[in-house]
C-alpha positions in Angstrom: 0.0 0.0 0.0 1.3 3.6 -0.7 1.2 6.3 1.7 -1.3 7.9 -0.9 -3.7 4.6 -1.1 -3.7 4.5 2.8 -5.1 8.0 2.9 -7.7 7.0 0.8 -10.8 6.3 2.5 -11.8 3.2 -0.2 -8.7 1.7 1.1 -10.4 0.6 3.9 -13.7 -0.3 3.4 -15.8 3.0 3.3 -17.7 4.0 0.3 -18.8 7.9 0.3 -22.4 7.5 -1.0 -24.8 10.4 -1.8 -28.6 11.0 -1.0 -30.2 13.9 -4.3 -33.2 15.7 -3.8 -33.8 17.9 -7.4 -36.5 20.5 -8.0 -38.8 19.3 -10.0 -41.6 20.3 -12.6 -44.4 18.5 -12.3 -44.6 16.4 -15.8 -41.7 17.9 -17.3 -39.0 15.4 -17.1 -36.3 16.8 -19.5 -35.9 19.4 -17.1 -36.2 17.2 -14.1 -33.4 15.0 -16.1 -31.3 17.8 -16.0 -31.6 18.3 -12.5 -30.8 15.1 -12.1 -27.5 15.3 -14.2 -26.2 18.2 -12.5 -26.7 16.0 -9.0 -24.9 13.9 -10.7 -22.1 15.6 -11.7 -21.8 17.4 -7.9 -21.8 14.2 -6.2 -19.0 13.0 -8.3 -16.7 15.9 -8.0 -16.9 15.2 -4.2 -15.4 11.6 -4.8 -18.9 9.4 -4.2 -19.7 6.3 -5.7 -23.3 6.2 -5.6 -26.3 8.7 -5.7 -29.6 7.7 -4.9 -32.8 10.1 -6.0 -36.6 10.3 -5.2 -39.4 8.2 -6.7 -40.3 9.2 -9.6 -37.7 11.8 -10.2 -37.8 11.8 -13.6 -41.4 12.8 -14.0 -42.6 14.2 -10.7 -44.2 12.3 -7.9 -47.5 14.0 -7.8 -48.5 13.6 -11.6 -51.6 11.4 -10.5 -53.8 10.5 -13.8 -51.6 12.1 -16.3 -49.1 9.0 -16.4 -51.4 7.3 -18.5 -50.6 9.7 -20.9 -48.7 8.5 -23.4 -46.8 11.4 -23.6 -45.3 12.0 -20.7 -44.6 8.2 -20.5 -42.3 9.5 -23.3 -40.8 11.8 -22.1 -40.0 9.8 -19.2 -38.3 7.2 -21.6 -36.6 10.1 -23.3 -35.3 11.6 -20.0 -34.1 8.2 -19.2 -31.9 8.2 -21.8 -30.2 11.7 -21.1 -29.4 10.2 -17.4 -28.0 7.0 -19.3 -26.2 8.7 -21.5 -24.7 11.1 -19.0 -23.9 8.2 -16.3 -21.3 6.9 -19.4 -18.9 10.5 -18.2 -20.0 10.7 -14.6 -18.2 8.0 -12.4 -21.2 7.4 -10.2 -23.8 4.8 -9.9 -27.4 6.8 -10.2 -30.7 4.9 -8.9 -33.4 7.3 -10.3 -36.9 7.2 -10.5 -39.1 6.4 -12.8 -42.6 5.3 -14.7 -42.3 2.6 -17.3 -44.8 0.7 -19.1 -43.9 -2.9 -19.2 -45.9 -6.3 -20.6 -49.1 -3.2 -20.9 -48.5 -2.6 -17.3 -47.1 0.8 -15.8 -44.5 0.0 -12.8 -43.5 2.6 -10.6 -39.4 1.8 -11.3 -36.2 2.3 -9.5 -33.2 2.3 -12.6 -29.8 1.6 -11.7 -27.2 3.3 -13.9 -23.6 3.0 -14.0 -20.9 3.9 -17.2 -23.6 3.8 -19.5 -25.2 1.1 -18.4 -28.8 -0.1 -16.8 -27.5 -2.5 -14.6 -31.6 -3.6 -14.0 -34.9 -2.3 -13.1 -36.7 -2.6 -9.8 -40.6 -2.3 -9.6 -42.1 -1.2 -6.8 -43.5 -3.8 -4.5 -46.2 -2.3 -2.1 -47.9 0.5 -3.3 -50.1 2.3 -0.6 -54.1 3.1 -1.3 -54.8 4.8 1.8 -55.8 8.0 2.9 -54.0 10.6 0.6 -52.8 7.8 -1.1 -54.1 6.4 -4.7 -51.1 4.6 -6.4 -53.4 1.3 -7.1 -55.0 3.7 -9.7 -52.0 4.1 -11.9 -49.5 1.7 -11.2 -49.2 -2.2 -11.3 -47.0 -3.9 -8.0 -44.0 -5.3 -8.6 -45.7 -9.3 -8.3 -47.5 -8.7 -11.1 -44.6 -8.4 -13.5 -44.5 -10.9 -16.2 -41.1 -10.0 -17.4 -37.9 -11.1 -15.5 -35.5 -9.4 -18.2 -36.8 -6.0 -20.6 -35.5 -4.7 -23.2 -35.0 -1.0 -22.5 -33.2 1.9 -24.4 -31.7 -0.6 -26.7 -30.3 -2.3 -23.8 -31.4 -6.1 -22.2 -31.8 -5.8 -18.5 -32.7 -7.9 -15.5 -36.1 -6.9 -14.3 -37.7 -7.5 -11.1 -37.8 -6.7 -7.4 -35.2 -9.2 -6.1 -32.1 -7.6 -8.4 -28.8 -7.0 -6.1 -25.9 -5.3 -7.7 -22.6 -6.5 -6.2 -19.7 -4.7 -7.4 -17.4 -7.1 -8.5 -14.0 -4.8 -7.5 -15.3 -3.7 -4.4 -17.4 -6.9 -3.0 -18.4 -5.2 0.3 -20.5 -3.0 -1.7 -23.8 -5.1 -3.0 -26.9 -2.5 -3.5 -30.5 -3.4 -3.2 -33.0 -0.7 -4.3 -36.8 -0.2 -2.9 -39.1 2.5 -3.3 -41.0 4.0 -0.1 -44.1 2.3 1.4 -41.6 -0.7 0.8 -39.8 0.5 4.0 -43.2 1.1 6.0 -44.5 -2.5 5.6 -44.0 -5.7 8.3 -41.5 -7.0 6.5 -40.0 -5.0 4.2 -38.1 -6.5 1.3 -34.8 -5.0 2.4 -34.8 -7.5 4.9 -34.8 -10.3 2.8 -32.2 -8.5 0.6 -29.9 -8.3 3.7 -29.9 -11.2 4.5 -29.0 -12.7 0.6 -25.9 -9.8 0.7 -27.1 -6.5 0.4 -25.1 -3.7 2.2 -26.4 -0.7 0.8 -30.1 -0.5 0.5 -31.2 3.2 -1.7 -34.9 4.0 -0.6 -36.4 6.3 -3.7 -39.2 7.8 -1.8 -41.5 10.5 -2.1 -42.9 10.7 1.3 -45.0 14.1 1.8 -44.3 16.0 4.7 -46.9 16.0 8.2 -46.0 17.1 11.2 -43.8 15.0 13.3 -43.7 12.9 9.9 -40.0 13.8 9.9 -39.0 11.8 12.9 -40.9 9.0 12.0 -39.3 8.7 8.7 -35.6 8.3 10.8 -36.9 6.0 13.1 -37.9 3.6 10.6 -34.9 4.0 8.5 -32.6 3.7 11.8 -34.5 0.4 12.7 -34.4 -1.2 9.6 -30.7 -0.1 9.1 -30.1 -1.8 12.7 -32.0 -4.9 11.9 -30.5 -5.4 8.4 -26.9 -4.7 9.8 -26.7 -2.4 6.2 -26.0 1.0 5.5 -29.8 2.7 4.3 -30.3 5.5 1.9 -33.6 7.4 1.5 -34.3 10.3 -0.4 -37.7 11.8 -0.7 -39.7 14.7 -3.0 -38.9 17.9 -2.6 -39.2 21.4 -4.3 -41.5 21.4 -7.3 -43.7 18.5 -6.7 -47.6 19.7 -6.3 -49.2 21.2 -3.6 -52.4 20.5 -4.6 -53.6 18.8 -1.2 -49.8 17.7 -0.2 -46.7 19.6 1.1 -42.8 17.9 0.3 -40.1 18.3 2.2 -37.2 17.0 0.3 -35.9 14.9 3.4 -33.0 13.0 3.0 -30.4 10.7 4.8 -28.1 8.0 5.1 -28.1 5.7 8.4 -25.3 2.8 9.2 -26.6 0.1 11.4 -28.9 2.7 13.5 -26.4 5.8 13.5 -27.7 8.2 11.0 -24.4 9.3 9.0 -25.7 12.6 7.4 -29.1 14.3 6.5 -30.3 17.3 4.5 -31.9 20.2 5.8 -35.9 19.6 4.9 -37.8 22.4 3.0 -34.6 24.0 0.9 -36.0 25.4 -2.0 -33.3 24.8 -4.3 -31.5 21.3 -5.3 -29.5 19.7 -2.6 -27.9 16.3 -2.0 -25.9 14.6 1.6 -23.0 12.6 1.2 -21.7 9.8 3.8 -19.0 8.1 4.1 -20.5 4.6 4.7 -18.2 1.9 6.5 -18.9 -1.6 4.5 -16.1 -3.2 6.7 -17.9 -2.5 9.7 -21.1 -3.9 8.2 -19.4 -6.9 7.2 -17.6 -7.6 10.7 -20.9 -6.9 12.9 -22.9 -10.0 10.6 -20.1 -12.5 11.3 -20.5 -11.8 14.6 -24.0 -11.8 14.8 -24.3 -15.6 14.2 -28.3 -14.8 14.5 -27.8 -12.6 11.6 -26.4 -16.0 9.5 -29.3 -18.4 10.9 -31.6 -16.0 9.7 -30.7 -16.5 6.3 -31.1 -19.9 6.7 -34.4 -20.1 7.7 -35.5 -18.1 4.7 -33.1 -19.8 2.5 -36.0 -20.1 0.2 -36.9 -16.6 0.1 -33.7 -15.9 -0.3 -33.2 -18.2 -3.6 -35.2 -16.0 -5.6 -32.8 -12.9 -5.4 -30.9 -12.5 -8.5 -27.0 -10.7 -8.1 -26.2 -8.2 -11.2 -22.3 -7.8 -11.2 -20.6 -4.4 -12.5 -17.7 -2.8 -11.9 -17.2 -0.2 -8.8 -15.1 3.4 -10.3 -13.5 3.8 -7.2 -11.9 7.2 -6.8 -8.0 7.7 -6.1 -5.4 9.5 -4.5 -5.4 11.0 -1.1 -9.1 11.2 -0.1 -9.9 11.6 3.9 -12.4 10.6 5.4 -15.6 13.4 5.6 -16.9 11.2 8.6 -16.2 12.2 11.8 -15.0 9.6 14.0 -15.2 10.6 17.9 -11.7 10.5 19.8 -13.2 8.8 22.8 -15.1 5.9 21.8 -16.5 4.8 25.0 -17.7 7.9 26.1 -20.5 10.0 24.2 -19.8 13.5 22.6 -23.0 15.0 23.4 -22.9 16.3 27.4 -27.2 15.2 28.1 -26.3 11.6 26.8 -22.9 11.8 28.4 -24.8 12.3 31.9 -27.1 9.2 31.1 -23.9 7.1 30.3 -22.5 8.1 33.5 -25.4 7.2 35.8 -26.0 3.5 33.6 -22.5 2.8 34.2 -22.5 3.9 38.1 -26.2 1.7 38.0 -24.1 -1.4 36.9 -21.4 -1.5 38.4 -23.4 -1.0 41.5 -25.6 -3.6 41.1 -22.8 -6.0 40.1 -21.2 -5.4 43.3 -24.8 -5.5 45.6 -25.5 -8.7 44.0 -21.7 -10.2 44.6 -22.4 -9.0 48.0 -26.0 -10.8 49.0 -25.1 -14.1 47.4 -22.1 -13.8 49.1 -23.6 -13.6 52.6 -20.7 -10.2 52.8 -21.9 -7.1 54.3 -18.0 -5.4 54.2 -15.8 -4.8 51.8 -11.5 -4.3 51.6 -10.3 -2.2 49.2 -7.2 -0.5 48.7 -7.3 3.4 48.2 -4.2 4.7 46.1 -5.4 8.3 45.4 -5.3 7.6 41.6 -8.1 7.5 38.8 -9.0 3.8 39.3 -9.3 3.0 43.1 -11.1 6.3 43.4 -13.7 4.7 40.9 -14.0 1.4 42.6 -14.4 3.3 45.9 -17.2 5.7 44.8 -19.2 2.1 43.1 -18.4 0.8 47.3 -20.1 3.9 48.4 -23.4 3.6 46.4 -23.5 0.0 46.8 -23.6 0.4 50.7 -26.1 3.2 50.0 -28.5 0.6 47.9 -28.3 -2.1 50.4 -29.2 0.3 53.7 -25.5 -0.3 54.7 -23.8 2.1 57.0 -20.6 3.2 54.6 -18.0 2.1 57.7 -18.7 -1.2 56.1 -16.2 -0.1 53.5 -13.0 -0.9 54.6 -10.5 1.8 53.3 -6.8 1.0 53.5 -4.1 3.4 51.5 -0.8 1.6 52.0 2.3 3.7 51.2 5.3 2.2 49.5 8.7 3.8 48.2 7.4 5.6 46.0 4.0 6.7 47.3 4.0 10.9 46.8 2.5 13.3 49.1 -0.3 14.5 46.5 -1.6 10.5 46.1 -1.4 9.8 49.6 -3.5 12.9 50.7 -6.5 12.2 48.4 -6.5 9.2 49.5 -6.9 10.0 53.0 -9.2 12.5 52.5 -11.1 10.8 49.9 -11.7 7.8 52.3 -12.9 10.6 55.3 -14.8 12.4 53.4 -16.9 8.8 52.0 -17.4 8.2 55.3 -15.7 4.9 55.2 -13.5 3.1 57.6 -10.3 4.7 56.7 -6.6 2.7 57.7 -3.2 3.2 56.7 -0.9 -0.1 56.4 2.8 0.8 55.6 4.3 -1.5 53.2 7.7 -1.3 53.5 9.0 -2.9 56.5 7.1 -6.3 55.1 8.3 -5.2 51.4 11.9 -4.7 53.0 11.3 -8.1 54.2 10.6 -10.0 51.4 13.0 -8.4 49.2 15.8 -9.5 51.9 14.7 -13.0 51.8 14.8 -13.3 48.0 18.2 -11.7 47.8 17.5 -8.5 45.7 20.2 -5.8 46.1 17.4 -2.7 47.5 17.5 -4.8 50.6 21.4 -4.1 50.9 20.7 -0.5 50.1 21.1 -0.2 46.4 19.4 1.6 44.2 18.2 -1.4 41.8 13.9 -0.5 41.1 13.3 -3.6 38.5 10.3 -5.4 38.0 11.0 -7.1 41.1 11.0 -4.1 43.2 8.0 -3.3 41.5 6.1 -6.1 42.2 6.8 -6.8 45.6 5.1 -3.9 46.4 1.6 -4.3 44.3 1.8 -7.9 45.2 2.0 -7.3 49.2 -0.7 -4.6 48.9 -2.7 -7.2 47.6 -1.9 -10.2 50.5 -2.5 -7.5 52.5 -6.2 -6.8 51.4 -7.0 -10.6 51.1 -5.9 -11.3 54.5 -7.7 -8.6 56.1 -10.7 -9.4 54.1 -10.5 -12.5 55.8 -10.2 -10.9 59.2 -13.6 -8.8 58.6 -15.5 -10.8 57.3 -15.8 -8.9 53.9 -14.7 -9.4 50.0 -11.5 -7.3 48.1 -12.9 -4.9 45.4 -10.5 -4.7 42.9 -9.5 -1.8 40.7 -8.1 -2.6 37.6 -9.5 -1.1 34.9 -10.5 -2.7 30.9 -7.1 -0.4 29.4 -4.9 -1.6 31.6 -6.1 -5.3 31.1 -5.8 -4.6 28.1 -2.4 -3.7 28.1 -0.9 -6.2 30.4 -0.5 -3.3 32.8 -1.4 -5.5 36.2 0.6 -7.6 38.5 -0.3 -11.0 37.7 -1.8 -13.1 40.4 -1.2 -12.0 44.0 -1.3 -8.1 42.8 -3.6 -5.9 41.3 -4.8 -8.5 38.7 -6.3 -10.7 41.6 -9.9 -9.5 44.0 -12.8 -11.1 45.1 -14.5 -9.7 42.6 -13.6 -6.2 40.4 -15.9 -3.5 39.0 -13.9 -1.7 37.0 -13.0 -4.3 34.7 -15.0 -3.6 31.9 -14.6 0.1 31.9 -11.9 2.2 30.2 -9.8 4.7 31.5 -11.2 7.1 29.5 -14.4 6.6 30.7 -13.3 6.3 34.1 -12.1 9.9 33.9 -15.6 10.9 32.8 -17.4 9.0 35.5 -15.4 10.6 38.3 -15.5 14.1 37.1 -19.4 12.9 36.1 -19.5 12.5 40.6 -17.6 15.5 40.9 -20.3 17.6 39.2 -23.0 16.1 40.2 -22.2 16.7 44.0 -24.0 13.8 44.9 -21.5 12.4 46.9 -21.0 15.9 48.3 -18.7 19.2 47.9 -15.8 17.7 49.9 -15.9 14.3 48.1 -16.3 16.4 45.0 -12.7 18.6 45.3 -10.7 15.7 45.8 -12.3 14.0 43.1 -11.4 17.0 40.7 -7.8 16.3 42.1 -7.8 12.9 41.4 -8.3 14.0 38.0 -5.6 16.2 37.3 -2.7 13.9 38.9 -0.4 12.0 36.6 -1.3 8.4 35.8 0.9 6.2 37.7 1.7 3.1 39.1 4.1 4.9 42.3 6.4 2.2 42.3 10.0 3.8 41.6 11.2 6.8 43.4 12.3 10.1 41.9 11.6 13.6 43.1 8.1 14.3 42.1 7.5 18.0 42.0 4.0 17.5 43.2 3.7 14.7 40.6 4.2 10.7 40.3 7.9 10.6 38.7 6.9 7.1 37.0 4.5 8.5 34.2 2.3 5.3 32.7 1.8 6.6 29.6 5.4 7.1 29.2 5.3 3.2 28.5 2.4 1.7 27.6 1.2 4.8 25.5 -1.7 7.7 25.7 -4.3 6.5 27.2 -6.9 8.3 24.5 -4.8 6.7 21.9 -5.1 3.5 23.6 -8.6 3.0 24.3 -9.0 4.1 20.7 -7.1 1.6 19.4 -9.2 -1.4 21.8 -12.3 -0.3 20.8 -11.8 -0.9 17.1 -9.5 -3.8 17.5 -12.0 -5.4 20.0 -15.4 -4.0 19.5 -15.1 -4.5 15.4 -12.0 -6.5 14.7 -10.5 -3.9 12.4 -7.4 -4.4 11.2 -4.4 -2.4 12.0 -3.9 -0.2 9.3 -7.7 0.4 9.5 -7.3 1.5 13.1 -4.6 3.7 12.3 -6.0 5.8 9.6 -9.1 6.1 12.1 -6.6 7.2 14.6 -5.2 9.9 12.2 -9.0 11.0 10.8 -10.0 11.6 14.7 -6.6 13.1 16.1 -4.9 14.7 13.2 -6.5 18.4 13.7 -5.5 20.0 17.1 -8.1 22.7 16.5 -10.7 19.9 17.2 -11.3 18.9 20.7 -13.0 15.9 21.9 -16.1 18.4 22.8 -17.0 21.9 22.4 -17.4 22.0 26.6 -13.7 20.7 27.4 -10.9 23.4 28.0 -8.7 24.4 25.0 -5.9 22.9 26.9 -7.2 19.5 26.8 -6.9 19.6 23.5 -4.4 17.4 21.7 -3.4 16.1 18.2 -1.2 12.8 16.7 0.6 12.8 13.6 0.6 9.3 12.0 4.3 8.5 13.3 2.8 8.8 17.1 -0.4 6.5 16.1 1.6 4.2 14.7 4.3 3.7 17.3 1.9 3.8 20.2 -0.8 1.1 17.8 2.4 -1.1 18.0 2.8 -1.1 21.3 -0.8 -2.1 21.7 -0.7 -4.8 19.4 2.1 -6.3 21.2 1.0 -6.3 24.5 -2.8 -7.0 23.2 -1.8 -10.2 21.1 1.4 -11.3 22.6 2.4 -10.3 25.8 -0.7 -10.2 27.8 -3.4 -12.6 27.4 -2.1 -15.0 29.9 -3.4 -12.4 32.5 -6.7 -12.0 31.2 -7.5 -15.9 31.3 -7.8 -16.0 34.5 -9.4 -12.6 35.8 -11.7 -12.1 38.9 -15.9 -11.8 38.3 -17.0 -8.4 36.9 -20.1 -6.9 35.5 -19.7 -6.5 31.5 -20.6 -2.3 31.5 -20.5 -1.6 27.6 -21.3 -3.0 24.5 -17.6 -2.0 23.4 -17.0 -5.3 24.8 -14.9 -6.6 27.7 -12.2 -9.0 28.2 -13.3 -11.6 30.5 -12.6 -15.3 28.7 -16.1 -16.3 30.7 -17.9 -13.8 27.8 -16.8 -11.6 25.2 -13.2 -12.1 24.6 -11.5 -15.8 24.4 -8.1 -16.3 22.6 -4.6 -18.4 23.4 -2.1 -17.0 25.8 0.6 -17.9 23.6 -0.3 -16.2 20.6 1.8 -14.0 18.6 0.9 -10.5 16.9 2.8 -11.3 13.8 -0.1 -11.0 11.3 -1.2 -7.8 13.1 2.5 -6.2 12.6 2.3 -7.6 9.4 -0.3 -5.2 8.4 1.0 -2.4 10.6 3.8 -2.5 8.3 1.5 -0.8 5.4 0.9 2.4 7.6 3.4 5.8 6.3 4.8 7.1 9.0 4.7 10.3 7.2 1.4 12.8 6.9 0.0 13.2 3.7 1.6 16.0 1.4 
């Protein structure tokens, strides 16, 4: 791969795909075709592959009795033939609207164009004949046809309402056209066209406008695009069409599995379009995981049989062409600040309930934890307050120990004495080092003799005698051990196997990111639930260096042993596990995510953070910190997450337990992963 391929978004599975709505004339298709050209033409020059336009577009929804005028039927033909003949210059696959008279029958018709081509014809299949509508009275539904091939503008084409066109060059991209009420109906047909291999379905609609219509509209198309597992396309009559009885709107939008990717603005009076940069790969990964998705198709295997696949060839534009999309930095935690403030309270609601549970079947009314003063214990702590709260426990029953080592720092070990106070737990202080001193004696490591060695060893004395602490006076009290440890540092291998922080009675953090974690906590802080003293230290927590405290340095007010330093930016980090986890994405993939999300330092995560908090990657960072990932992900840290205490799964970002989501061989290698790593520039685009 060149560096110019990999900053091309159809590199990697995206298609940039275009909803048209034209101003029309009412019966006057060769200006309606020329609307529909000049779409056309605009949607190609912004590098999209496909361009889906409303029902009937070529002759005006609202014509009523005059299509059986022979005329007009004409001049549909003949405006047909202007959109062919264009689609032979303008790289784009068109789906337009249209009436054609076929076997003495008029079908309400969806034409798929491409280089000069009709690539087939899809008849409507339901056609409403309710309230304001009358479409029985003109047109013939699609099981009536006769025909399954026509012969049309001097060309033969496949014919019928089961036609998916697969792009041979590009086979993530299959399209299945419908037309309107064929999306309001029990079953519509895109679901059976899913499930035979459709991706992309284009919805030609004409849809006029009532109030609260509008939201309607999305909630069906973000359903159906959910259910299906497909990207969905639907553009509906706008400007021009008759106002006889009806109003138009001109809505249109393109949704991916549920998320609505872009939208127009609804009553423009001029011709508009939306483009979307539609991810195929992520389609494709979420049905093999969804074995349902697969059975599905084999329960309908006969329904499916009847679907006939058109191949053609995909123009795929090149050179350097970013992604339009915007792709949020923090994955695990929403942009918007009203939905961030629901995630926070589920996540607090689960983890709580997790724990309450562990604690009745369990028989446990205390529980040990160890308080650091650092992001993650001051999570687990606040989930050990509102657990006592829920179960009518007095918060004493939370047995708080902070236990300094060599390198514990002033800041730490104040919040976490005052953190513990102001909870109202039972706060202790157990000082490490004489035992730590001890043990490092027996085993013969030079610190004991007074040098200066701080290896792993030294490292993991320490975590691994705050733990046999915690577990022995857990046994003493009658209570469980809460552990800490968070989903990124799992993750990362960033936990003292066995007796040290990898090891509790059961954990509640385990499924949660750091990045989240720093949300939840400053969530608390706001909130003042917890009250205005718990709510300062939190806001201290937060603004303390990540660290482990396990090497001694002069500190300046901060932890000397920075984590990030080694196992990477957290941001980045998390990043990198959800799309590697979540949607298997492979690691060039991830990276050019990375880069579309965190190239820009002008753009922060959200309009409400300081400008301060604001940071950007080049591609050289991303990739050197992805590596990192990939190696302790793969490689060097699975062994660890085999064997990892009980803990609520909190998002569907997935968690790592081998008991549910995650399950894979502790001595794998990342080889294939590099492998593919190795295609990422580590220079930005020119």
């Amino acid at each position: 791969m060149s560096d110019s391929d990999f900053y091309n978004l159809y590199r990697h599975g995206f298609a940039r795909v275009a909803v048209a709505v034209p101003v029309v004339r009412v019966a006057d298709p060769h200006h309606n075709a020329e609307q529909t050209i000049a779409l056309m033409e605009e949607v190609a020059a912004r590098d999209t592959v496909l361009a889906v336009f409303p029902e009937l577009g070529l002759s005006a929804y609202s014509c009523e009795d005059l299509f059986h005028q022979q005329a007009l039927l004409d001049a549909s033909l003949c405006a047909l033939g202007g959109v062919l003949e264009a689609s032979g210059r303008i790289p784009v696959v068109a789906v337009v609207g249209v009436p054609l008279k076929i076997d003495h029958m008029l079908f309400n018709c969806a034409v798929v164009t491409c280089k000069g081509r009709i690539l087939g014809v899809a008849p409507k299949t339901y056609l409403p004949n309710y309230r304001e509508f009358y479409e029985l009275r003109q047109f013939a539904p699609a099981d009536a046809a006769r025909s399954a091939e026509i012969d049309l503008l001097g060309q033969r084409v496949p014919f019928g309402n089961r036609l998916l066109f697969r792009a041979e060059n590009y086979p993530l991209f299959t399209l299945y056209p419908e037309i309107c009420e064929d999306l309001w109906v029990p079953v519509p047909p895109s679901s059976y066209a899913a499930l035979a291999g459709a991706t992309v379905v284009a919805n030609l609609s004409a849809s006029n406008i009532t109030v609260g219509k509008d939201e309607y509209r999305r909630s069906l198309t973000a359903s159906q695009s959910a259910r299906c597992l497909s990207a969905y396309l639907y553009s509906a009559a706008g400007q021009g069409e008759s106002t006889t009885d009806l109003a138009w709107d001109g809505h249109g939008f393109i949704y991916e599995n549920g998320t609505c990717i872009a939208e127009t603005e609804r009553f423009q009076t001029t011709a508009h379009l939306a483009t979307g940069d539609i991810d195929l790969d992520r389609l494709s990964q979420d049905r093999m995981r969804q074995t349902t998705f697969s059975d599905s198709s084999r329960r309908h295997r006969d329904e499916l049989a009847k679907f006939r696949t058109v191949g053609f060839t995909l123009e795929l534009p090149k050179g350097q062409i970013p992604l339009a999309r915007t792709y949020e930095r923090f994955p695990y935690v929403p942009s918007e600040s009203s939905r961030r403030d629901e995630r926070c309270e589920e996540v607090y609601r689960i983890q709580v309930q997790g724990l309450a549970t562990r604690l009745r079947s369990a028989s446990a009314r205390r529980v040990v934890i160890g308080v650091s003063g650092g992001l993650d214990s001051t999570q687990a702590l606040i989930v050990c307050a509102k657990a006592m709260d829920e179960m009518g426990l007095p918060r004493s029953n939370i047995l708080a120990y902070t236990m300094p080592g060599f390198a514990t720092g002033d800041r730490t070990l104040d919040q976490a004495r005052r953190l513990m106070v102001a909870l109202g737990c039972s706060a202790a202080e157990v000082d490490i080092r004489p035992s730590c001193l001890q043990m490092l004696k027996d085993i013969g490591h030079p610190f004991a003799e007074g040098e200066p060695v701080y290896d792993v060893t030294f490292e993991n004395v320490q975590a691994g005698e705050r733990t046999s602490h915690l577990f022995r006076l857990a046994n003493q009290n009658g209570g469980i051990v809460v552990g800490t440890s968070d989903l990124s540092e799992l993750s990362l291998g960033w936990c003292t196997y066995g007796v040290g922080d990898h090891m509790a009675h059961y954990h509640v953090n385990a499924s949660v990111p750091k990045t989240l974690i720093q949300y939840l906590i400053g969530w608390a802080a706001e909130t003042a639930e917890l009250g205005a003293e718990v709510g300062g230290v939190l806001r201290e927590v937060l603004s303390t260096e990540i660290s482990p405290e396990l090497v001694p340095g002069s500190s300046n007010g901060q932890p000397t042993q920075r984590t990030e330093d080694i196992v990477g930016p957290y941001e980045l980090q998390d990043f990198n596990l959800y799309y590697t986890l979540r949607l298997g994405y492979r690691p060039s993939k991830v990276a050019f995510l990375s880069w579309s999300a965190w190239r820009d330092p002008r753009v922060g995560p959200w309009p409400d953070i300081p400008a301060s908090a604001r940071r950007a990657y080049g591609i050289a960072d991303i990739k050197r910190w992805l590596r990192v990932f990939l190696l302790r992900f793969f490689e060097q840290s699975q062994f660890k997450r085999s064997c990892i205490a009980n803990s609520p799964k909190v998002g569907s970002g997935g968690s790592l337990s081998p008991r549910g989501d995650y399950r894979a061989p502790s001595d794998g290698v990342a080889a294939a992963w590099l492998a593919d790593l190795d295609l990422v520039p580590e220079r930005e685009p020119r």
